[in-house]
C-alpha positions in Angstrom: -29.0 -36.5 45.8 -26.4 -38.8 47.7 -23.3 -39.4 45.5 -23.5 -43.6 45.7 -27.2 -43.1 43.9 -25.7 -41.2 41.0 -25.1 -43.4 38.0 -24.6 -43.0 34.3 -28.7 -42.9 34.1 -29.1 -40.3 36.5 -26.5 -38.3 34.7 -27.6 -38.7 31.1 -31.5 -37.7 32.6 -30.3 -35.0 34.7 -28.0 -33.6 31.9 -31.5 -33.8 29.5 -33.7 -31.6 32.0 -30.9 -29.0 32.3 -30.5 -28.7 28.6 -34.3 -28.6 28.2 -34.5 -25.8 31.2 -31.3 -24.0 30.2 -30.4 -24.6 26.7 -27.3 -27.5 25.4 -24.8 -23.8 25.2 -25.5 -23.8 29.2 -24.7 -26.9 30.2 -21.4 -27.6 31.9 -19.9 -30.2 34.0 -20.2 -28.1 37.1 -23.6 -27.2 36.7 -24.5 -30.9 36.3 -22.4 -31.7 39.3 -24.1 -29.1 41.2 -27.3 -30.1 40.4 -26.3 -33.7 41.3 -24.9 -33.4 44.4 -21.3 -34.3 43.7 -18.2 -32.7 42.7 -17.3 -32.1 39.0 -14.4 -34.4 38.2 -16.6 -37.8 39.9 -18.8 -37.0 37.0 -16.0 -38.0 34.7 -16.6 -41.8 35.8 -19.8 -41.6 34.1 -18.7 -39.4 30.8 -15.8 -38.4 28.8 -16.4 -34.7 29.1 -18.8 -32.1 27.8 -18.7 -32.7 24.0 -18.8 -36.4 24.4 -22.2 -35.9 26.6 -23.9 -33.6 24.6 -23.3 -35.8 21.5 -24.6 -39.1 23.6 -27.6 -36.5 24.6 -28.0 -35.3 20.9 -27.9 -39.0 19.7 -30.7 -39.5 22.6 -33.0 -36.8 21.6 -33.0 -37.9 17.9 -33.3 -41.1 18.9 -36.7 -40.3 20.8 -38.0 -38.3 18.2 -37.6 -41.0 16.4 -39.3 -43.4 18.3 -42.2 -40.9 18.7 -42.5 -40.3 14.8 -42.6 -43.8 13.7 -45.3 -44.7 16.5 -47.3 -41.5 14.8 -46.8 -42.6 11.2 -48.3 -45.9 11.9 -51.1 -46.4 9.5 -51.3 -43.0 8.4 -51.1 -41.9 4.9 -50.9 -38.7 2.9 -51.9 -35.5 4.8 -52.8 -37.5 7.8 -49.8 -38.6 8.0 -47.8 -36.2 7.4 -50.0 -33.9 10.0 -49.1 -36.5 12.8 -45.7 -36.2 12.4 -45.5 -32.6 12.1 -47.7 -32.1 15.4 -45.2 -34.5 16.7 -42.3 -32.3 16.0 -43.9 -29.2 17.2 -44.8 -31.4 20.6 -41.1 -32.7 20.9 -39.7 -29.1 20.5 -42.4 -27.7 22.7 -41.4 -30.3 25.8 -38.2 -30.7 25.3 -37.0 -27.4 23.8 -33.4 -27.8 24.9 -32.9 -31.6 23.2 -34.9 -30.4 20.1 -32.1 -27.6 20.2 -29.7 -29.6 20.3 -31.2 -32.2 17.8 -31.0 -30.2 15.0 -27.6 -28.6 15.5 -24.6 -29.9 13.6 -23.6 -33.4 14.8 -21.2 -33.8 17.6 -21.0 -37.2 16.2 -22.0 -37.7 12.2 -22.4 -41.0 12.3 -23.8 -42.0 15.6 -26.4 -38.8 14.7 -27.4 -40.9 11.0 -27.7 -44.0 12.5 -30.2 -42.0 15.7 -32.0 -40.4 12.7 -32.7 -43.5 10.9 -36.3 -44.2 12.4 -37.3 -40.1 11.8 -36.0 -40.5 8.2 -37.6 -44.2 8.0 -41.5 -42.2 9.3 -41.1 -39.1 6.7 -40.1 -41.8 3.9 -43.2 -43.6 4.2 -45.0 -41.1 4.9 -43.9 -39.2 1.5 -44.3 -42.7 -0.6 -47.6 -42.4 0.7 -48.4 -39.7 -1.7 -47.4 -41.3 -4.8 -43.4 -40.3 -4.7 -41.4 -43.0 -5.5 -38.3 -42.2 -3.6 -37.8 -40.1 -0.8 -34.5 -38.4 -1.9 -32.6 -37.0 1.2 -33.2 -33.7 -0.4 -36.8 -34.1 -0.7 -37.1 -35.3 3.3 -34.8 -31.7 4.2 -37.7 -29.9 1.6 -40.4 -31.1 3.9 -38.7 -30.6 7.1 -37.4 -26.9 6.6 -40.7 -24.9 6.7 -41.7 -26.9 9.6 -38.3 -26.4 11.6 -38.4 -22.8 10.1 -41.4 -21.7 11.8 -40.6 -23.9 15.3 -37.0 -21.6 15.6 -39.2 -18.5 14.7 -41.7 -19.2 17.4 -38.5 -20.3 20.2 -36.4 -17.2 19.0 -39.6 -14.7 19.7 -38.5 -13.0 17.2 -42.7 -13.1 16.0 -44.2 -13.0 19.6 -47.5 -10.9 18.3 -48.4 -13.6 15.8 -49.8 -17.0 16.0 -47.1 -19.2 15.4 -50.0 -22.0 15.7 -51.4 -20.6 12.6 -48.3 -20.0 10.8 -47.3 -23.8 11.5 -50.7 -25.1 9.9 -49.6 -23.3 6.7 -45.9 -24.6 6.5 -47.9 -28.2 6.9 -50.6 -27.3 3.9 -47.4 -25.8 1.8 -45.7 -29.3 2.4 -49.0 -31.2 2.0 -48.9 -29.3 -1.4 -45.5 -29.9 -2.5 -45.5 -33.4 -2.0 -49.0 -33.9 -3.6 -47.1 -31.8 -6.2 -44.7 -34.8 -6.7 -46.5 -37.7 -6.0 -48.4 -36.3 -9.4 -45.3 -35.9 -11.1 
């Protein structure tokens, strides 16, 4: 790639495919510059440095997930709903492993990440009022995302290669499906 095509864009998309081939902890401003052609410190014309873009790509990745939640929440309910999002999770860490990674890691940036999660909060909310629970405490969201996370960074550590994590996934969503029929009854 010829150094007058690269621009912020290119960066922020090229830094995304490294993290998602190699992991956020790999990337570095010289492997980004080697992968774009150009030198290391010309990349500092399109970012402040290595924290600052891996919170912009943190922010990004949230921000997508988002985005991709809310558009499977639409006009689901109950445990229709809350099986679209969860097979939207599992297909967001599944193709793009490093920026799901990175998404749920501590914030680079805490309030650029709660304003980014806003629109995932905003799916799981109305998806949980759908089953009857009048508010979607912040506690009660984190309830319903921890077995699903749980069982995603069991599969990606491969730490339980001999079993089907596919399987194991389905329960975490019944056991949630449970828990928040659970409340909406309470």
């Amino acid at each position: 790639m010829s150094p007058n095509r690269v621009d912020r864009t290119v960066v922020l998309e090229t830094a995304e495919a490294l993290v998602d081939r190699d992991g956020w902890r790999s990337l570095t401003i010289t492997a980004l510059a080697s992968k774009l052609g150009v030198r290391g410190p010309s990349l500092y014309n399109h970012v402040d440095g290595i924290d600052a873009l891996l919170g912009e790509l943190q922010v990004r990745a949230l921000r997508d997930l988002g985005a991709e939640l809310q558009r499977a929440a639409m006009g689901k309910v109950g445990r229709d709903g809350l099986r679209a999002l969860a097979i939207v999770l599992r297909d967001f860490a599944a193709r793009c492993p490093g920026r799901y990674d990175l998404a749920m890691r501590e914030p680079f940036d805490r309030e650029a990440v709660l304003h980014a999660s806003t629109p995932a909060s905003e799916a799981l909310s109305a998806v949980i009022a759908s089953f009857g629970v009048e508010e979607a405490s912040l506690e009660l969201q984190l309830s319903c995302l921890a077995p699903l996370h749980g069982v995603l960074a069991l599969d990606r550590s491969g730490l339980v290669s001999s079993v089907d994590t596919a399987a194991v996934y389905d329960r975490a969503v019944d056991l949630v499906v449970l828990m928040l029929e659970h409340e909406g009854d309470a």
